[in-house]
C-alpha positions in Angstrom: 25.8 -27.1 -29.1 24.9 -23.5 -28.5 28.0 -21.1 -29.1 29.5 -18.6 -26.6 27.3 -15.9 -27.6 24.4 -17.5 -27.4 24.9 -18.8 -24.0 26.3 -15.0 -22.5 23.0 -13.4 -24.2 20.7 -16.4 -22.3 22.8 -15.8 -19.1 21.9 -12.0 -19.3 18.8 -11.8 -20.9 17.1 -14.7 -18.5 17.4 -12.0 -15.9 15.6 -9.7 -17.5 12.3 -11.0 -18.5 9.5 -13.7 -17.8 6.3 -14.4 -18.5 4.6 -13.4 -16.0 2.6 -14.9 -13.0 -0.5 -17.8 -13.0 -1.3 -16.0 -9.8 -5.2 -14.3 -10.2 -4.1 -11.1 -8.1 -1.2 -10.5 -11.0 -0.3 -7.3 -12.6 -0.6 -5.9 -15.9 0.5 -3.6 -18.2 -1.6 -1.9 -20.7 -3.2 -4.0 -23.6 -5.3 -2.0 -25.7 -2.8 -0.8 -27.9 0.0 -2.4 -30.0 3.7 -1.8 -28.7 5.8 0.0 -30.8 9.6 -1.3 -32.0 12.4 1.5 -30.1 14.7 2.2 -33.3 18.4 3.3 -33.4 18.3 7.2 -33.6 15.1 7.5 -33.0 15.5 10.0 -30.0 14.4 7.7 -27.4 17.0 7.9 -24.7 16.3 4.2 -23.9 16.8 2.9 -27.3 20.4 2.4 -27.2 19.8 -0.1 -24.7 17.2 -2.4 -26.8 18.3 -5.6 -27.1 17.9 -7.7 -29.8 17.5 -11.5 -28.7 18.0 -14.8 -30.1 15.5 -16.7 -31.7 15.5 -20.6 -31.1 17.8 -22.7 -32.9 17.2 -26.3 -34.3 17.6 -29.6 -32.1 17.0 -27.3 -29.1 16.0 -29.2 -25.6 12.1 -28.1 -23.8 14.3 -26.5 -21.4 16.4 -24.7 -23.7 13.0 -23.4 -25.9 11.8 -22.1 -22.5 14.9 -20.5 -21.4 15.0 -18.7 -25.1 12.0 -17.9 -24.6 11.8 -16.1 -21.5 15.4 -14.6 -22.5 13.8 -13.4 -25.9 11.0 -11.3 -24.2 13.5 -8.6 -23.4 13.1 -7.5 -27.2 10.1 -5.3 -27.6 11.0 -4.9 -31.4 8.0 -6.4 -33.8 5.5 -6.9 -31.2 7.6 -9.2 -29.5 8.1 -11.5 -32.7 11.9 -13.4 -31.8 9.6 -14.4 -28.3 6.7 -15.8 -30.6 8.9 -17.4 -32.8 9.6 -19.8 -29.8 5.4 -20.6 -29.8 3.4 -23.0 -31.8 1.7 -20.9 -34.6 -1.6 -20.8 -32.7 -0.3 -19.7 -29.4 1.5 -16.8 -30.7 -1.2 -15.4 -31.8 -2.4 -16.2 -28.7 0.1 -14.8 -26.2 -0.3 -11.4 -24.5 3.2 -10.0 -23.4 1.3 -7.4 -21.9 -0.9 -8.9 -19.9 1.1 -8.4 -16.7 4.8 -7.2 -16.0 6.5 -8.7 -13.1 9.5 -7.1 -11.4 12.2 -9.3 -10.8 15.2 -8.7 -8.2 18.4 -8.3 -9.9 20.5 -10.2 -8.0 18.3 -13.7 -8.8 19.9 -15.8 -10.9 18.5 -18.3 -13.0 20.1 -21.2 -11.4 18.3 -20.8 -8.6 15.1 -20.5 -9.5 13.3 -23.5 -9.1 12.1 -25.7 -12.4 10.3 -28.7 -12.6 9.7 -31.2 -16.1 6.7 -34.0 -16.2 7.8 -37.2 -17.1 6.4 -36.9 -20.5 8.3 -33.8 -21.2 6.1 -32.0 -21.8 5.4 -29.8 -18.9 7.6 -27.4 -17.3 7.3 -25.3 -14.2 9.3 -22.6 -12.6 9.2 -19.9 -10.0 10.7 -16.8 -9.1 11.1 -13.9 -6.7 9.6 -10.6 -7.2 9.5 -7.5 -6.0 7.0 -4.8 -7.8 4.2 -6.0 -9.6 2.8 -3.2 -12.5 -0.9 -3.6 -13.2 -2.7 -3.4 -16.5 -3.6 0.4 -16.2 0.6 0.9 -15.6 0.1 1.2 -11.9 2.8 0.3 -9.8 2.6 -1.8 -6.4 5.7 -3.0 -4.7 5.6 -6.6 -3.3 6.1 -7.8 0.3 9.4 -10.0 0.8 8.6 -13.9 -0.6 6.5 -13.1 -3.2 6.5 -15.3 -5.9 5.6 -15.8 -9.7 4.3 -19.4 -10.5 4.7 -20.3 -14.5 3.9 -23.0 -16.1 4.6 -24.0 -19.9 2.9 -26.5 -21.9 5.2 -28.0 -25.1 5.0 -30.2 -28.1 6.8 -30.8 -31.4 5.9 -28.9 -34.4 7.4 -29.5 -37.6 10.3 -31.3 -35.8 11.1 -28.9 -33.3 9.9 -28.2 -29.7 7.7 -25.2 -29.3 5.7 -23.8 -26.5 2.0 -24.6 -26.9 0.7 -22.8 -23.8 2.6 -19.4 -21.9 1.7 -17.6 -19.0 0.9 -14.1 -20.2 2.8 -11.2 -19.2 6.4 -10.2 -18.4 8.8 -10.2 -16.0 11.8 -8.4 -15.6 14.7 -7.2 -13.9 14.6 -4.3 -11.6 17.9 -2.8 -14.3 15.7 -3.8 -17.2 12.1 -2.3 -16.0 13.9 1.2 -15.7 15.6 0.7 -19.0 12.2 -0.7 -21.2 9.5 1.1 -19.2 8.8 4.6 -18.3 7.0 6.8 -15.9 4.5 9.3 -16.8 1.7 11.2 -15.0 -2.1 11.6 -16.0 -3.6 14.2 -14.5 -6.6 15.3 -13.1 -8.2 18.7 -10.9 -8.3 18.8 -7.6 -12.1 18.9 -6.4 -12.0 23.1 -6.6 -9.4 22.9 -10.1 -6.9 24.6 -8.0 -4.4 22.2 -8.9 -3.3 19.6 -11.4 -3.0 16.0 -9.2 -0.2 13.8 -10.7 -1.6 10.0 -11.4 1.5 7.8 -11.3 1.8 5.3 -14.0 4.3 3.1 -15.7 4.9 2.3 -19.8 7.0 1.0 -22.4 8.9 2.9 -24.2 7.2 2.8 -27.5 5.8 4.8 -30.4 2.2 4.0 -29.2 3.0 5.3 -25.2 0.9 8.7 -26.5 -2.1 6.5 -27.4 -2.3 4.1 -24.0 -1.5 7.5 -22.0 -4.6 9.1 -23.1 -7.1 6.2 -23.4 -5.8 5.6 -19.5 -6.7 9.6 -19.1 -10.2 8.9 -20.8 -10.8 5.8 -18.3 -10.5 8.1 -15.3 -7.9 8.1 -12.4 -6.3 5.3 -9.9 -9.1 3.6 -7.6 -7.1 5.8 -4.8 -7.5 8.7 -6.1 -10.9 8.0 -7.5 -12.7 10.1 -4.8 -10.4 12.5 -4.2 -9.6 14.0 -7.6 -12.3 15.3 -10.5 -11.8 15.1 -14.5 -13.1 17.3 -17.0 -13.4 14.3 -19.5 -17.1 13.1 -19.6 -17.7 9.4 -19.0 -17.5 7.0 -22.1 -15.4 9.5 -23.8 -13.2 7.8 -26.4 -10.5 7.9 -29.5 -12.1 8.2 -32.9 -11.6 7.2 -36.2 -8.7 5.4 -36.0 -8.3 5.2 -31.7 -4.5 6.5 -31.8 -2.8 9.7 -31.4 -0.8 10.6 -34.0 2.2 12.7 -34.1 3.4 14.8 -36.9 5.9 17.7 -36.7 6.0 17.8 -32.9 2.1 18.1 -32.8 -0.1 15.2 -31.4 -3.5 14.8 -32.8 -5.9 13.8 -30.4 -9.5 13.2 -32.0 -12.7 12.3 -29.3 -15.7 11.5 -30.7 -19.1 12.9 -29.9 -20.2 12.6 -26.8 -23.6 13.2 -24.8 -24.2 17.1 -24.6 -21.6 19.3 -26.2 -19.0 20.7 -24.0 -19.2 24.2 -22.6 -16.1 26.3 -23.7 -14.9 26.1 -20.3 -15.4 22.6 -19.8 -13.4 22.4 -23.3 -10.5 24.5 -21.7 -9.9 22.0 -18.9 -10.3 19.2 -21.2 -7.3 19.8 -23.5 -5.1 21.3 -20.1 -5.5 17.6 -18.9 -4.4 16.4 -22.5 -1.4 19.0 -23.0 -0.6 18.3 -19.1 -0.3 14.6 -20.0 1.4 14.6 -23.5 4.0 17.3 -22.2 6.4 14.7 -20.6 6.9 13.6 -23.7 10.1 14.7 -25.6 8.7 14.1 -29.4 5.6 16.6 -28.6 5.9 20.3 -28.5 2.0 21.1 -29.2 -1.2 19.5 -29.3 -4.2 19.6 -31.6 -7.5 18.5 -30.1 -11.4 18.1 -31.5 -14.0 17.0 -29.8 -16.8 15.5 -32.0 -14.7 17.1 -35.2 -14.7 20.4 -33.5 -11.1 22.1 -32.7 -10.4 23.3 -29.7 -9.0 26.1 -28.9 -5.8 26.9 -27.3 -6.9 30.4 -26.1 -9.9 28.1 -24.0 -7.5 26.3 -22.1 -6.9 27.7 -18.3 -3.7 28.3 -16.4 -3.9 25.8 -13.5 -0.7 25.1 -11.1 0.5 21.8 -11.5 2.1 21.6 -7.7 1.6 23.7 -4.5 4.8 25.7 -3.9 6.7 25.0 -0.7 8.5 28.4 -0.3 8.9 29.0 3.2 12.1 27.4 5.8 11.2 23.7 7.5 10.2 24.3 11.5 11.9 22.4 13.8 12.3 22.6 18.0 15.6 24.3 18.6 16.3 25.5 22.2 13.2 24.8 23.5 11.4 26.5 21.3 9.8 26.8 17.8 12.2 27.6 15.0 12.7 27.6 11.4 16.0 26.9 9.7 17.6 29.2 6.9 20.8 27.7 5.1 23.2 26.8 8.2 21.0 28.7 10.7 18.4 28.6 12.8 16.0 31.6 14.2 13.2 31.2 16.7 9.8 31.7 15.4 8.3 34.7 16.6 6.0 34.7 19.8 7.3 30.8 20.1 6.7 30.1 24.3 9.4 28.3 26.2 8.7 25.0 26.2 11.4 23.7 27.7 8.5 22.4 30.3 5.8 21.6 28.2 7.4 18.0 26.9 6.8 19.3 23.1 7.1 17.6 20.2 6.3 17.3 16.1 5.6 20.9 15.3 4.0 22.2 12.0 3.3 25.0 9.8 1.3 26.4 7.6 1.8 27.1 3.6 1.4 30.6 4.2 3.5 31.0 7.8 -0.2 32.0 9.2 -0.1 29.4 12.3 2.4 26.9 13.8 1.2 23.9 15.5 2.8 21.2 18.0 2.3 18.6 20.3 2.7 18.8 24.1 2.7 16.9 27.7 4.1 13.9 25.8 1.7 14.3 22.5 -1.3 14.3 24.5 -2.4 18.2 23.3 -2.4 19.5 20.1 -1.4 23.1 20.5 -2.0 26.1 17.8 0.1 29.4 17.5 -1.2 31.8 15.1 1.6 34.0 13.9 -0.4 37.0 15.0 -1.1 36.3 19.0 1.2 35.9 21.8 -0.3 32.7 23.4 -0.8 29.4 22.0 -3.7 27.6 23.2 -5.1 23.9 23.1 -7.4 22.9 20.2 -7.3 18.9 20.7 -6.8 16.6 23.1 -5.5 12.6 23.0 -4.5 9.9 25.4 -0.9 9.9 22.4 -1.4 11.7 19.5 1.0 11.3 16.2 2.7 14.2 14.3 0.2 17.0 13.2 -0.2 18.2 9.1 -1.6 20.8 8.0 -3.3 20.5 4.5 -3.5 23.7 2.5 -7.3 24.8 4.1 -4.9 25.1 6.9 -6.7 22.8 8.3 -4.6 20.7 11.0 -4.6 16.8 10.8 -3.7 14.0 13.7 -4.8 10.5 15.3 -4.5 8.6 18.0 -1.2 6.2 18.0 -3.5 3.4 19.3 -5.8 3.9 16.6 -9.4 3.2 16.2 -10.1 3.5 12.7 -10.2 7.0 12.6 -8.5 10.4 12.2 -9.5 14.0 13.7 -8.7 17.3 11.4 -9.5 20.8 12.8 -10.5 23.3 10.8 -8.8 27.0 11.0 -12.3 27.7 12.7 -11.2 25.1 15.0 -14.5 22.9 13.8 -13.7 19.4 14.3 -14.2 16.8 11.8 -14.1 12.7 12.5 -13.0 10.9 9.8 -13.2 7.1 9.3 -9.9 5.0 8.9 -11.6 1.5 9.0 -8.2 0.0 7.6 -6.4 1.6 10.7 -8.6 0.2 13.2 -6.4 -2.1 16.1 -2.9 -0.5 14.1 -0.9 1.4 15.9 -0.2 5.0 13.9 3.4 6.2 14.0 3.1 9.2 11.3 0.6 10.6 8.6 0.9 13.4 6.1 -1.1 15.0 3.9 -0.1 15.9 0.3 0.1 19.1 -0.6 -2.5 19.8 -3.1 -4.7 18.2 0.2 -6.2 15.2 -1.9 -3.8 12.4 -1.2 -2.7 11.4 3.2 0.1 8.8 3.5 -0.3 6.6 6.6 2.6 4.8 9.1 1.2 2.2 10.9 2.3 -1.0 12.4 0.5 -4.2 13.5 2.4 -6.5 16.4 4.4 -8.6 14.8 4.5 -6.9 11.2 6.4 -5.2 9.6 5.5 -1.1 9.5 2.6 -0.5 6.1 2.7 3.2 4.6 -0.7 3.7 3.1 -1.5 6.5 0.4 -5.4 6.8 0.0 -7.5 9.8 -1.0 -9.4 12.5 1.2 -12.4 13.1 -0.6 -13.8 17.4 0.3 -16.7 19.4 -0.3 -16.8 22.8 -2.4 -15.2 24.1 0.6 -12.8 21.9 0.7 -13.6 20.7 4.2 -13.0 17.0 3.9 -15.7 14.0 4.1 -16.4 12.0 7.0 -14.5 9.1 5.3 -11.5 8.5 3.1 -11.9 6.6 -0.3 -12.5 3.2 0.0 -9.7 1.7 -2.0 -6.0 2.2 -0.4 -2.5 1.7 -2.4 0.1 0.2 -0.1 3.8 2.0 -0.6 6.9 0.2 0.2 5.8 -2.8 0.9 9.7 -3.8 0.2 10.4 -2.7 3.5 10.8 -4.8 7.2 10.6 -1.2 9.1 10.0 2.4 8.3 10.5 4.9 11.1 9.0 7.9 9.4 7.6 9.5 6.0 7.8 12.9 4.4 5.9 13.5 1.4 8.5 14.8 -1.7 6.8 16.3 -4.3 3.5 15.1 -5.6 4.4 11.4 -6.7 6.6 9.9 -4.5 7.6 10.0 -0.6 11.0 9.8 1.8 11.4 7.6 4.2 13.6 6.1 6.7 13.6 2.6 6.1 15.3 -0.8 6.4 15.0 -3.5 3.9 15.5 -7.0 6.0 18.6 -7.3 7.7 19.6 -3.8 7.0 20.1 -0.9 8.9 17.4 2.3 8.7 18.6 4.7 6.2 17.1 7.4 3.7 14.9 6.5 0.5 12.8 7.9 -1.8 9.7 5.7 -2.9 7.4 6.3 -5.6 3.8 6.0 -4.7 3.3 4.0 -7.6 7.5 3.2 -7.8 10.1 1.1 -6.5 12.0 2.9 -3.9 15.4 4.0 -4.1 18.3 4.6 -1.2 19.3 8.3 -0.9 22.9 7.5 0.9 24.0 6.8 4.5 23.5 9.0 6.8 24.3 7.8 10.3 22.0 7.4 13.4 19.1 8.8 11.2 15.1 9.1 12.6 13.4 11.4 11.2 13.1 13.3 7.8 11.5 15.8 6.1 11.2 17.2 2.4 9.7 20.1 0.7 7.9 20.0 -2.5 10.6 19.1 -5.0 12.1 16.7 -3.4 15.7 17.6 -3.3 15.4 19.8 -0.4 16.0 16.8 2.2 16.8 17.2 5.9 17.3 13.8 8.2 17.6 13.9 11.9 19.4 11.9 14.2 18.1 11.0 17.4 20.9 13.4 19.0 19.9 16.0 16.9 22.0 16.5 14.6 21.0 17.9 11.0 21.9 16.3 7.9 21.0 18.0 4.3 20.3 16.4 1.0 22.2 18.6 -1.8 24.2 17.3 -5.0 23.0 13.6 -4.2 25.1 13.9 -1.2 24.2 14.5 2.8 26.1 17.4 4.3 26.3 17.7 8.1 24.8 21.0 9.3 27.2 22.2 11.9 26.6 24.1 14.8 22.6 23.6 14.7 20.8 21.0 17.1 17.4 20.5 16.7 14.5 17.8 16.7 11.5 17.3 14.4 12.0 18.8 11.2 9.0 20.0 9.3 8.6 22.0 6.2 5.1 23.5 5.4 2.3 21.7 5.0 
């Protein structure tokens, strides 16, 4: 008979953690390094919530062995070892717990999972929800509603006792444990003129080694999304040396790549430890970092000053008294020169980072209208049978598409040179909203298909020297939020994640913040709510309801602007 304890920790720990998925799509987190034990006063902030798990006990059923089992992976300590102590000797060598990671939801419990034994007990099958699956480069991808993880364990006796002969690789945990064991961290790369750093979104353990899979993920180039819209200064076949980790001593990381091809330029050396430093820097046990290349040191004098975010200083626009206007604290003032268009059936203004030109929609979104902060008259610079809400990148160049989409977007440049670019994904979708990140390499997508539930798309916009962009986006796509039954409307806040009104099944459209590569994450109540914007950082929130009025993010709380009405809210870009 199992005790008390025993039985609680199951309970609780059965939640947390599977192996993962017999499904060939699955997941994975990253497997070329070893996972390192999180250790009482070691710093981590995490640590105080390692768990340390039971290990099996004797006379214990197949379905008890599996049920320890699947508890046990919670503990990371040892490489896993109180989850391979419920293995046969050969198949814990054998077993990968980080072959895939699985997200389940936390309010599954394991009585209702379904399980199944073969007559010869020596099978046993079960199956569970999830809701995020994290693949083996740490990349993030939220599920759609139904998703399931298919297991299957193969058992026999060894030395008297049942143990698990064959396990489904992987893990699978809670959404409460996932934020507690793993971590998120950004590699990052140039935008195509190194203007800016460009955030890659991806997700570890917490572990000794997280320094090590960080930068062999760096060395291995960025997300299949981003592949074509971003550059990296790191060569191709780059690698480790010696020993393949990063080591840390003294709040310095040593970071040793062999010899490779031609010998870096001192420039190319430069951006080469920035994207190191820029990745490393999150961490809280690195203050400095010491890099060769080939056995050569690099200096820190070569290394350039590149912005890691475009700054979003200006007001949001919105249309206040039929006419253009830009809010400041509990105010709003009409833009100047803004016509009356109390006539023109306006909609979804814009404006540019630098407050250079304002754009909108008119006569029911079929015109796309340009005011450039130093004329009187704004004229036509695109027409639609119903366009969506305009963005403007930071070329000021202005983008839109047609809400009965073709498989293709239009941009104008600030010459007003139009450019076509092909959406193939999009074609026979109806397009509800797009926006263009603001470093300009990234454009989130809101579409819908009849009968389906609204898809947000981030995929990158590959550019010239110019920065003009190409005639097509990248070919690979990452869906966002695929959680959701409905989404009415997108913002991006900051450089890694999105707002959104949004309704998980059955519920009500409120405001959440969603990680491109994240789960998402409800930002209150606010009632009657349609549209929202953000600006860079992501705390400055504004949500509109379909009345107009203005509700404000601050202090994890909405606040009620009162006195202004207005529609459309926009910050730059």
């Amino acid at each position: 008979m199992k005790t008390p304890r025993r039985r609680k920790s199951l309970q609780m720990l059965i939640l947390a953690i599977f192996a993962t998925m017999a499904l060939g799509a699955c997941s994975s987190i990253p497997s070329s390094s070893p996972v390192g034990h999180i250790k009482a006063g070691s710093g981590d902030p995490g640590a105080s919530s390692a768990r340390i798990p039971d290990g099996p006990e004797p006379g214990d059923s197949i379905g008890e062995i599996v049920r320890g089992f699947l508890a046990a992976g919670a503990g990371t300590g040892n490489n896993f070892s109180v989850a391979k102590s419920f293995l046969t000797e050969a198949e814990a060598q054998e077993w990968n717990p980080q072959e895939s990671v699985s997200i389940l939801p936390n309010d599954t419990d394991l009585d209702s999972l379904n399980a199944g034994v073969t007559s010869d007990n020596k099978t046993l099958t079960m199956s569970a929800p999830v809701v995020g699956l994290v693949n083996s480069s740490g990349i993030y991808n939220s599920t759609k509603p139904g998703t399931q993880s298919n297991m299957e364990f193969s058992l026999r006796q060894e030395n008297g006792e049942w143990r698990i002969a064959s396990a489904p690789d992987g893990l699978l945990i809670s959404e409460t444990e996932f934020q507690t064991i793993f971590l998120n961290y950004s590699l990052q790369f140039f935008t195509s003129d190194y203007s800016y750093l460009v955030p890659d979104s991806r997700w570890f353990l917490r572990s000794s080694s997280t320094p090590t899979a960080l930068i062999n993920e760096l060395l291995s180039g960025p997300a299949s999304y981003l592949s074509s819209a971003v550059v990296t200064a790191i060569p191709d076949g780059a690698k480790l040396s010696d020993t393949n980790v990063v080591t840390i001593e003294n709040g310095v990381a040593h970071i040793a790549l062999g010899s490779q091809g031609d010998a870096p330029t001192d420039r190319e050396k430069g951006l080469i430890r920035q994207q190191i430093a820029s990745t490393l820097k999150v961490i809280p046990s690195i203050s400095s970092i010491e890099l060769t290349i080939g056995g050569q040191l690099v200096s820190e004098s070569l290394q350039p000053k590149t912005d890691s975010s475009v700054q979003v200083d200006g007001p949001p626009v919105v249309l206040s008294q039929d006419r253009l206007s830009r809010i400041s604290g509990t105010t709003v003032a009409k833009v100047e020169n803004s016509p009356n268009l109390a006539k023109a059936k306006a909609s979804d203004p814009a404006v540019s980072f630098d407050d250079s030109l304002y754009v909108y929609l008119q006569n029911s979104g079929k015109e796309l209208m340009r005011l450039k902060a130093d004329t009187v008259d704004a004229t036509p610079i695109f027409k639609g049978k119903k366009l969506v809400r305009p963005s403007i990148d930071r070329f000021n160049t202005v983008w839109t598409g047609e809400r009965d989409n073709k498989g293709k977007l239009t941009a104008i440049g600030e010459d007003s040179k139009e450019y076509s670019i092909a959406t193939d994904f999009l074609s026979g979708r109806d397009l509800i909203d797009l926006e263009v990140s603001r470093d300009g390499t990234r454009i989130a997508l809101l579409s819908r298909h009849k009968g389906e539930p609204s898809r947000i798309d981030v995929v990158g916009i590959p550019r010239d020297k110019a920065g003009n962009p190409s005639s097509a986006v990248s070919d690979a796509l990452i869906e966002v939020g695929s959680n959701f039954d409905e989404v009415k409307d997108i913002s991006w806040a900051g450089s890694t994640s999105l707002v959104a009104m949004a309704a998980m099944e059955g519920d009500e459209v409120q405001p959440f913040r969603i990680g491109v590569t994240g789960p998402p994450a409800q930002l209150g109540e606010v009632p009657d709510g349609s549209r929202i914007a953000s600006g860079e950082d992501g705390r400055s929130i504004l949500v509109t309801s379909s009345s107009g009025e203005i509700y404000s993010y601050n202090s994890n709380a909405w606040q009620k602007l009162v006195d202004i009405t207005a529609k459309d809210p926009s910050y730059p870009g």
